[in-house]
Residue frames as qw, qx, qy, qz and C-alpha x, y, z in Angstrom:
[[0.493, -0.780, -0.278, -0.267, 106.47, 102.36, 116.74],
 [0.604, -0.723, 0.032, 0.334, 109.46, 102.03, 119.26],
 [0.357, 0.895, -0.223, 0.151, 112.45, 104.12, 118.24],
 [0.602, 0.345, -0.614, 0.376, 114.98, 102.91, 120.94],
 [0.713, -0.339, -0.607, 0.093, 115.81, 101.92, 124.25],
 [0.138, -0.868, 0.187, -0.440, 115.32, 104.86, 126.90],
 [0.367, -0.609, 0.598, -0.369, 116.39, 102.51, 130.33],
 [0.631, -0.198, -0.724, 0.195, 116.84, 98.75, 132.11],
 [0.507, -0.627, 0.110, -0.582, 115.15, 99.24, 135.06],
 [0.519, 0.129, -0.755, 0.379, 117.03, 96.86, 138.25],
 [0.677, -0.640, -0.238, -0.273, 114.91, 96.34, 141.62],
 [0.404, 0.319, -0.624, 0.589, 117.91, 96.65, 143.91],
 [0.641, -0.651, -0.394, 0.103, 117.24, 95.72, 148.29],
 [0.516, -0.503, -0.158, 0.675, 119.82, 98.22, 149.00],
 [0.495, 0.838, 0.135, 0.183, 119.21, 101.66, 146.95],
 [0.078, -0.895, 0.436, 0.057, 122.18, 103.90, 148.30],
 [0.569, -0.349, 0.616, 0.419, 124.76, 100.79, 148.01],
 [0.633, 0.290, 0.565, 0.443, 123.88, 100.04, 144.39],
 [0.307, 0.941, 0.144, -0.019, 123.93, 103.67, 143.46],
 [0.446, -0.768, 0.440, 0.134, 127.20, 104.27, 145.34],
 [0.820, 0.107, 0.520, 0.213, 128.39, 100.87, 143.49],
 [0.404, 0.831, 0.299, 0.237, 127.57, 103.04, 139.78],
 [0.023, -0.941, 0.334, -0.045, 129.68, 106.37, 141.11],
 [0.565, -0.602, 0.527, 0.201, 132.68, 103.85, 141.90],
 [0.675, 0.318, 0.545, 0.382, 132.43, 102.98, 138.23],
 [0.138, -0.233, 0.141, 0.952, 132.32, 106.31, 137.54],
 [0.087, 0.637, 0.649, 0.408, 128.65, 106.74, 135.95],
 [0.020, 0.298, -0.244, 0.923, 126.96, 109.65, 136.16],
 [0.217, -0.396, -0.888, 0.083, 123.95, 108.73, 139.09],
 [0.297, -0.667, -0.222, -0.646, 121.10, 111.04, 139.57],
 [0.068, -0.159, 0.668, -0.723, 119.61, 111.73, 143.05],
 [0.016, 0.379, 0.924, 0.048, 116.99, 109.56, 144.35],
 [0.360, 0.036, -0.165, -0.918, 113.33, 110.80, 143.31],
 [0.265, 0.270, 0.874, -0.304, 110.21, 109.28, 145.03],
 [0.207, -0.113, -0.770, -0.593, 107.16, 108.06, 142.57],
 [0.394, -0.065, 0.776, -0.489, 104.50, 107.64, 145.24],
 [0.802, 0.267, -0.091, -0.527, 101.87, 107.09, 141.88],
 [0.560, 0.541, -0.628, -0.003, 104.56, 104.41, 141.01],
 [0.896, -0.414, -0.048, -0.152, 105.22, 103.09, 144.31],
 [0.851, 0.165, -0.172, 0.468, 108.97, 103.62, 143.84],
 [0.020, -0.880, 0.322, 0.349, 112.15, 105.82, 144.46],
 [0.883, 0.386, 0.155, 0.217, 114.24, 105.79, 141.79],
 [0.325, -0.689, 0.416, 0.497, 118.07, 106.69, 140.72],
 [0.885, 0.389, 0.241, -0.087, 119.14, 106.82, 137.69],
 [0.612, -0.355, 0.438, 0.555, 122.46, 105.91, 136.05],
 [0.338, 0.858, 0.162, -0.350, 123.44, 107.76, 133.00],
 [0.683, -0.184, 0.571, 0.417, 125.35, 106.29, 129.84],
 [0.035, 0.208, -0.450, -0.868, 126.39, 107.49, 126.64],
 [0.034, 0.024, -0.929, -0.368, 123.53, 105.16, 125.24],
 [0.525, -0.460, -0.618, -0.361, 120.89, 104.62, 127.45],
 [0.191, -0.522, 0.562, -0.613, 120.37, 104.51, 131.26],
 [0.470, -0.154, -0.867, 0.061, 119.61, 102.13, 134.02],
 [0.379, -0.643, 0.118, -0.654, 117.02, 102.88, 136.74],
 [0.250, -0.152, -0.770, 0.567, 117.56, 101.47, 140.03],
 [0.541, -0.525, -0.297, -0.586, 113.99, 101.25, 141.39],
 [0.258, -0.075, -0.753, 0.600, 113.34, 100.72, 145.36],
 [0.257, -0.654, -0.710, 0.034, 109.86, 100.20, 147.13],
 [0.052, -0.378, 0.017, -0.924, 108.00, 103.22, 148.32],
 [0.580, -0.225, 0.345, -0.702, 105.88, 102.19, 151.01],
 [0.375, -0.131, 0.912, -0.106, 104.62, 98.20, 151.59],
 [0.634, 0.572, 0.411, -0.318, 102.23, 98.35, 148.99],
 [0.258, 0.732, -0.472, -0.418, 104.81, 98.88, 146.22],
 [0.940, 0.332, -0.073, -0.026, 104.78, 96.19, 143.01],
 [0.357, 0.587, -0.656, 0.314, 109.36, 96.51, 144.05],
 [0.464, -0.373, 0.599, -0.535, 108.33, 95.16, 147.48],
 [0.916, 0.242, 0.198, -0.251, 106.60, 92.33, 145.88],
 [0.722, 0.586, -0.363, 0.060, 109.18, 91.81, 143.28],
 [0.396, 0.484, -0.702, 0.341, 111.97, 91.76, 145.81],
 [0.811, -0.203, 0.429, -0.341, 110.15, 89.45, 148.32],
 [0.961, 0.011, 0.272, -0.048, 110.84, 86.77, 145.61],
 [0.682, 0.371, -0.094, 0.623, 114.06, 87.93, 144.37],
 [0.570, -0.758, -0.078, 0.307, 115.82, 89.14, 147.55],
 [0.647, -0.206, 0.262, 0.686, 119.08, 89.96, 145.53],
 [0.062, 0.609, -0.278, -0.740, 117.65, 92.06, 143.62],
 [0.497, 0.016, 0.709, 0.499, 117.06, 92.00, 139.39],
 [0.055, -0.262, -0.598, -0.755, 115.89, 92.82, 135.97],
 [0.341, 0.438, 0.691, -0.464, 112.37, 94.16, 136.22],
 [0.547, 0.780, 0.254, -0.167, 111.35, 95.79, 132.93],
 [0.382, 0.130, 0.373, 0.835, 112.84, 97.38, 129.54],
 [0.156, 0.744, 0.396, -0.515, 111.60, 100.62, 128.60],
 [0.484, 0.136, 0.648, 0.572, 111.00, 101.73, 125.30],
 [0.057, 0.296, -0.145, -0.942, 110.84, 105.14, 123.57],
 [0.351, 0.431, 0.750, 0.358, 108.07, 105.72, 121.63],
 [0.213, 0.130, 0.043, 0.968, 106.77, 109.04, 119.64],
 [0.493, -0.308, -0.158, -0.798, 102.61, 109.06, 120.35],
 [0.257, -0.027, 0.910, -0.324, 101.73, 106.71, 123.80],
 [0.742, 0.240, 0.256, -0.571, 97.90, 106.74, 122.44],
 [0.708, 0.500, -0.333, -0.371, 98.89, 105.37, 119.35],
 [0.220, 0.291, -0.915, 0.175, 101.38, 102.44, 120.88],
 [0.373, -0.056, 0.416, -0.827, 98.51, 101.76, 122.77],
 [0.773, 0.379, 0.262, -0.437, 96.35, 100.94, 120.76],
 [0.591, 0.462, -0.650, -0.124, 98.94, 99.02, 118.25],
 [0.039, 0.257, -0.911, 0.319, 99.85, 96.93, 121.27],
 [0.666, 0.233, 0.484, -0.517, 95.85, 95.93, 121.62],
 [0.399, 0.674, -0.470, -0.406, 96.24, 95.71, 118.28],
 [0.425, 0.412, -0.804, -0.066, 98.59, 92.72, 118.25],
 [0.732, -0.263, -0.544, -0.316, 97.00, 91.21, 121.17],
 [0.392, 0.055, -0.641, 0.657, 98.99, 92.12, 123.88],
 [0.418, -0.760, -0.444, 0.223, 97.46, 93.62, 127.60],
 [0.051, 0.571, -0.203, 0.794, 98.29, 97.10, 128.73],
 [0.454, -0.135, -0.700, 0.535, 98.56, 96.80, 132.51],
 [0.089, 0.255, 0.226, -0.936, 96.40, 98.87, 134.94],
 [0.460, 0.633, 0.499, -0.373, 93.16, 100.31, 133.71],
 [0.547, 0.452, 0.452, 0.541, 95.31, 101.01, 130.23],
 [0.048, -0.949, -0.310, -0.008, 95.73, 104.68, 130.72],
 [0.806, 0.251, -0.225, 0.486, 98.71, 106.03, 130.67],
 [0.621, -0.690, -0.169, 0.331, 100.66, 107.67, 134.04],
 [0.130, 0.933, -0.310, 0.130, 103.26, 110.22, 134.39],
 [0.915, 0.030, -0.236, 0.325, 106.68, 108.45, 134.75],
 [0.508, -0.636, -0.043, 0.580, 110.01, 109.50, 136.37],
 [0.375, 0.074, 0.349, 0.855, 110.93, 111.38, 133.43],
 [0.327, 0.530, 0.319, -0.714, 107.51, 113.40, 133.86],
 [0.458, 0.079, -0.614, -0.638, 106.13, 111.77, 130.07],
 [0.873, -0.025, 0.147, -0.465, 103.42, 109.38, 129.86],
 [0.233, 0.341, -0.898, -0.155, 104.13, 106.00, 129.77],
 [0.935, -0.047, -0.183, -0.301, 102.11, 101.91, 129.46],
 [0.179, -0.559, 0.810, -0.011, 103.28, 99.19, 130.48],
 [0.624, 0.138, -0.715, -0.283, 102.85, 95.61, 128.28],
 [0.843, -0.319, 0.305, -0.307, 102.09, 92.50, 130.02],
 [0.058, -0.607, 0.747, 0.264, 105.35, 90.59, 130.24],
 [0.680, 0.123, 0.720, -0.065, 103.12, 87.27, 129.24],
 [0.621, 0.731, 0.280, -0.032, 102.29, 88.98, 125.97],
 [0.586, 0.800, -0.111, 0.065, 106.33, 89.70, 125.92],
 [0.829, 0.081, -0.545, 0.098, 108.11, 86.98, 126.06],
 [0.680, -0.518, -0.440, 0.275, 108.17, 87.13, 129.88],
 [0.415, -0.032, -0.131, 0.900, 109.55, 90.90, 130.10],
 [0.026, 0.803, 0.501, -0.322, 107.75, 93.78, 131.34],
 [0.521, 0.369, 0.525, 0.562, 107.57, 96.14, 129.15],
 [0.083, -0.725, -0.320, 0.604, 107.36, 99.75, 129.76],
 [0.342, 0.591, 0.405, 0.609, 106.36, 102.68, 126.67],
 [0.128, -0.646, -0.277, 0.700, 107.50, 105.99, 127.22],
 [0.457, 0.778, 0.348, 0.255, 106.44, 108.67, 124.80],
 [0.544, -0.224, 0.007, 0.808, 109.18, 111.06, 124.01]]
């Protein structure tokens, strides 16, 4: 069902420093791009491999605002994982017994595909995000 690993997604309290941070390494770093369904803006970094999003709140109601209330520095928030039919991950991931977050439907992400997101209890303590490619 998953094919490979599209991003690492990093809650960051400062979005322009930790983007800025990325260009002084030389990556290549997108330009930020507000989610308001999402509650985010996001940047993303761009590697031969894979990418990292740098997520930042979108208004006080955003699940980053929460996240970086109890982790002020910043961290990990999810993996995200390719996949080739969301209905059908979907319903394998019920399947095995895991939750699908939300009302289980699946949203437009920053990449404009659909994507779920696991319940990190039902994996091993990591949120879990399915994008369909």
């Amino acid at each position: 069902m998953i094919s490979s690993l599209n991003h690492v997604a990093i809650a960051v309290p400062d979005l322009e420093t930790a983007a800025a941070q990325y260009r002084l390494l030389g990556a290549d770093v997108s330009e930020a791009q507000d989610l308001p369904e999402h509650g985010v803006t996001v940047v993303f970094i761009k590697l031969r491999n894979t990418k990292i999003e740098l997520l930042y709140p979108l208004g006080d109601d955003s699940p980053i605002a929460s996240f970086l209330s109890k982790n002020p520095a910043g961290g990990i928030h999810h993996l995200c994982f390719e996949v080739a039919d969301i209905d059908a991950a979907q319903s394998r991931i019920t399947e095995i017994g895991a939750r699908v977050l939300g009302d289980g439907r699946p949203k437009i992400g920053a990449h404009g595909k659909p994507v779920i997101f696991g319940h990190p209890k039902d994996f091993q303590g990591a949120l879990v995000e399915f994008e369909q490619t």
